[in-house]
matplotlib code that plots the C-alpha trace (Angstrom):
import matplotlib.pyplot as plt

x = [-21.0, -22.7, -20.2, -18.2, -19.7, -23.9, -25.9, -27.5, -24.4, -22.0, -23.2, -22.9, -19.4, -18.0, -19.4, -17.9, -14.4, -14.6, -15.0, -12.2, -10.2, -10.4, -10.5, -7.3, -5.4, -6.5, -5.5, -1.9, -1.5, -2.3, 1.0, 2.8, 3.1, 2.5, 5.4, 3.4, 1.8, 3.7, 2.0, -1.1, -3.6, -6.2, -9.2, -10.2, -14.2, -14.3, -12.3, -11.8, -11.9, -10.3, -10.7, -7.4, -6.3, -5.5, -1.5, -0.9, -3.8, -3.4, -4.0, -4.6, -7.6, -9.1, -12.4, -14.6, -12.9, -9.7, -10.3, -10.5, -12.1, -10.4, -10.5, -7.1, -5.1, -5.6, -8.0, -9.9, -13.8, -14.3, -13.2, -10.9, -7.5, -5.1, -4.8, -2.0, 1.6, 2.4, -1.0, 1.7, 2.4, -1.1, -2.3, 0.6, -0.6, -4.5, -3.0, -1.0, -3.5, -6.9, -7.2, -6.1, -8.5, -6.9, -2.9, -1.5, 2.1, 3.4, 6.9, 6.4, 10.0, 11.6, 11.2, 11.8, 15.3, 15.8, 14.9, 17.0, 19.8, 19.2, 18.6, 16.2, 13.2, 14.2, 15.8, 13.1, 11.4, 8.8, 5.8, 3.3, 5.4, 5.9, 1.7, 0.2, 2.5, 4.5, 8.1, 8.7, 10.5, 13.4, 11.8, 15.1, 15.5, 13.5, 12.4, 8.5, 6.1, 7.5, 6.9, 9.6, 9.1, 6.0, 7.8, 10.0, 7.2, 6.0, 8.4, 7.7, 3.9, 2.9, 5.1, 4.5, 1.9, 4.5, 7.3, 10.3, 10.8, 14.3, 14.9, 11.9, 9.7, 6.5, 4.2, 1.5, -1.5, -4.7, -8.1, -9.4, -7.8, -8.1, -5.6, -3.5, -3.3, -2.6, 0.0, 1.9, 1.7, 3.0, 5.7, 7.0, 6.6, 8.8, 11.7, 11.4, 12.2, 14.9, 16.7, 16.4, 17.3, 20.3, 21.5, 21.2, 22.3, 21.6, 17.6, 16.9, 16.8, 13.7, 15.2, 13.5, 11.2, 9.7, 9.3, 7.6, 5.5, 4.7, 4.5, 1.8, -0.2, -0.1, -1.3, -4.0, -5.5, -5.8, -6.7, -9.7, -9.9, -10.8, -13.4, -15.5, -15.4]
y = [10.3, 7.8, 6.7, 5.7, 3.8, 3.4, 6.0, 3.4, 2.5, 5.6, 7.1, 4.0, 3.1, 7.1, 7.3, 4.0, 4.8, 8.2, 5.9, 3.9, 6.4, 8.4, 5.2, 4.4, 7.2, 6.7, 3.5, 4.5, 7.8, 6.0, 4.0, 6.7, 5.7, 9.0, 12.4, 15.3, 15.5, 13.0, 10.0, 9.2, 6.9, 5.7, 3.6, 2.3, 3.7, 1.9, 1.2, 4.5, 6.4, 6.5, 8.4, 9.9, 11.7, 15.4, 17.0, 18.0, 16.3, 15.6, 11.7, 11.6, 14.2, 13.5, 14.6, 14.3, 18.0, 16.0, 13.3, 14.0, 12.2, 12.2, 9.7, 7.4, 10.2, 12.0, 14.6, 15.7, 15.2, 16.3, 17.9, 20.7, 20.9, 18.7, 15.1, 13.6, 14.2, 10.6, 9.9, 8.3, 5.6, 4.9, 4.6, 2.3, -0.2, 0.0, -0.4, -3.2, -5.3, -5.3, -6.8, -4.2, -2.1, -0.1, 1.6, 3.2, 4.7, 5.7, 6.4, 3.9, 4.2, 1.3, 0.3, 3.8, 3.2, -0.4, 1.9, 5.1, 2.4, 0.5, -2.9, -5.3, -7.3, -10.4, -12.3, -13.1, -16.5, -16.4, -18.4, -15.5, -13.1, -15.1, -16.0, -13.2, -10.6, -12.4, -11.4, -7.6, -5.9, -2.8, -0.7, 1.6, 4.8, 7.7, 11.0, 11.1, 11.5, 11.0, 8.9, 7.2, 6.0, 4.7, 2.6, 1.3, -0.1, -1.2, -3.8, -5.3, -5.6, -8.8, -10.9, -8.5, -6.6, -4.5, -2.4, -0.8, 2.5, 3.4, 6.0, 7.3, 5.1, 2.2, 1.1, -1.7, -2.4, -4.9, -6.0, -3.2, -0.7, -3.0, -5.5, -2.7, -1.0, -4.8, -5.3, -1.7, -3.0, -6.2, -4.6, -2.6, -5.4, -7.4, -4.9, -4.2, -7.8, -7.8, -5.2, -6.8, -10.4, -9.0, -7.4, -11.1, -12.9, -14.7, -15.4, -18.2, -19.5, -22.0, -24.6, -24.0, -27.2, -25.3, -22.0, -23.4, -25.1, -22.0, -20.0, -22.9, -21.8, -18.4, -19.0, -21.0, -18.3, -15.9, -18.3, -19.0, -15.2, -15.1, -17.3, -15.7, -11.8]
z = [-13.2, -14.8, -17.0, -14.4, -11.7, -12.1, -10.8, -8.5, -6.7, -7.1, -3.7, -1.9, -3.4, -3.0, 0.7, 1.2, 0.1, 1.8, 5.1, 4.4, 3.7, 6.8, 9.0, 7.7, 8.2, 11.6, 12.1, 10.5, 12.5, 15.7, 14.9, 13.6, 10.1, 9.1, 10.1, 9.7, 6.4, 4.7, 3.0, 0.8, 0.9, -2.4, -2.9, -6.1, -6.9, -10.3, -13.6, -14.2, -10.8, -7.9, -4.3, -3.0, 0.1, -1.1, -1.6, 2.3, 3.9, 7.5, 7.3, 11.2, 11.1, 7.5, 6.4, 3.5, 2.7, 2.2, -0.2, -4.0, -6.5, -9.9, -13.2, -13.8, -15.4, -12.2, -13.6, -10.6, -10.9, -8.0, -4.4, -2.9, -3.8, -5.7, -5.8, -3.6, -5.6, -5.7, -7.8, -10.3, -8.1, -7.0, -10.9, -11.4, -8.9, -10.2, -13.9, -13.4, -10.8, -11.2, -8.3, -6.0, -4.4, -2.1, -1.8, 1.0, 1.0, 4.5, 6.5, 9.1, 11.1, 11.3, 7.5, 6.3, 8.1, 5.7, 2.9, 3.5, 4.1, 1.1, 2.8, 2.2, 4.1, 2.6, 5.5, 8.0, 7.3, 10.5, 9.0, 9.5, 7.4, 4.7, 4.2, 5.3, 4.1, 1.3, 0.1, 0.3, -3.0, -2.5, -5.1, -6.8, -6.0, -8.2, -7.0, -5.3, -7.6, -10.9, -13.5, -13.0, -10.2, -11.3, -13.8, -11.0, -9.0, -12.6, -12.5, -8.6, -8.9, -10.7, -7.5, -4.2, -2.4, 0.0, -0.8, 0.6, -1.7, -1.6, 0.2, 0.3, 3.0, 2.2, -0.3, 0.6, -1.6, -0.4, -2.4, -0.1, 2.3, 5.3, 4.2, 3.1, 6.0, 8.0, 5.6, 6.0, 9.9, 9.5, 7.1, 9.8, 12.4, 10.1, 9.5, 13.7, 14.3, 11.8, 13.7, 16.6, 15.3, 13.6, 16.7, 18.6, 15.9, 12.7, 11.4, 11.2, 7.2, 6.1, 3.5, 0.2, 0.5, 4.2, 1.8, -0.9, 1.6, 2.8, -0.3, -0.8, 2.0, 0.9, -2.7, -1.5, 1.0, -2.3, -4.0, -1.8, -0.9, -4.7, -4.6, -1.8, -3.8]

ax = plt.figure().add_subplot(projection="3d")
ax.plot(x, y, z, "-o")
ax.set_aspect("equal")
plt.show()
């Protein structure tokens, strides 16, 4: 394992992940994110491994048992059972962004709905969504856990850090699993007060000057995010 992460911090870093990991799926089963077994949840370990929940985990009642440790090709290393069938998608996003540390995909209800239905998150301009959570991309439709699909999110990751999956359910990723697991919440925060503003009328629309203001805002909080890592 030494070729991967040191020997002097590959413990620390594995046991760390593996606590993140189950934490998680906690946090997301609590809110229902997660219909039976469905979902998958990754941490990055180094530049060539990752820790991953394994195909038909229970993501509310993880253990150590549960999570497989396999290289970026996703060539188990280590564990019992097989890496989560949507690894593809997981590799993509490590790949592409070497700043992401952590991916979650879930089925959280509401946004699920926008995504069977084909619509996009792109209308609600509340302040909070547009910093913290950023614009959300509708990711085309290709079947779960294909390379395909990998290549669709391919094309979304350089400009967004959540995902409607069409058709399918959610993809959020985070600079650890913390902020991806806040962003899969606000995510589904967002499309539940979309439904509810459609139903009462229009959103309200920021003029571009008020989003780039805000787009501002955001930049500079990873921008400073940056600096502190």
């Amino acid at each position: 394992m030494g070729n991967v992460v040191s020997d002097g911090n590959a413990s620390a870093a594995i046991t760390a992940a593996e606590n993140g990991i189950i934490k998680t799926g906690c946090y997301l089963s609590a809110r229902h994110y997660h219909a039976a077994l469905a979902g998958n949840i990754s941490a990055r370990i180094s530049e060539d491994c990752v820790l991953c929940t394994r195909h038909g985990a229970d993501k509310g009642a993880l253990t150590r048992d549960d999570l497989i440790f396999c290289d970026m090709d996703g060539k188990k290393i280590s564990g019992n059972g097989d890496p989560t069938s949507e690894f593809l998608m997981h590799r993509m996003a490590y790949c592409e962004r070497p700043d992401i540390r952590g991916v979650i995909h879930a089925h959280p209800l509401t946004a699920t709905a926008f995504a069977a239905a084909s619509v996009p998150l792109d209308s609600l301009m509340l302040p909070e969504m547009v910093v913290l959570l950023g614009p959300v991309a509708l990711v085309p439709y290709a079947t779960p856990g294909t390379e395909e699909l990998a290549e669709r999110l391919k094309l979304y990751l350089r400009g967004h850090d959540s995902f409607l999956l069409q058709n399918h359910g959610a993809l959020t990723v985070g600079d650890d699993l913390s902020e991806a697991a806040l962003r899969m919440e606000l995510l589904e925060h967002n499309a539940q007060i979309t439904m509810l503003v459609r139903q009462l009328g229009r959103p309200f629309a920021l003029s571009p000057a008020e989003m780039n203001s805000l787009m501002e805002i955001r930049k500079q909080l990873n921008h400073r995010k940056k600096m502190l890592d």
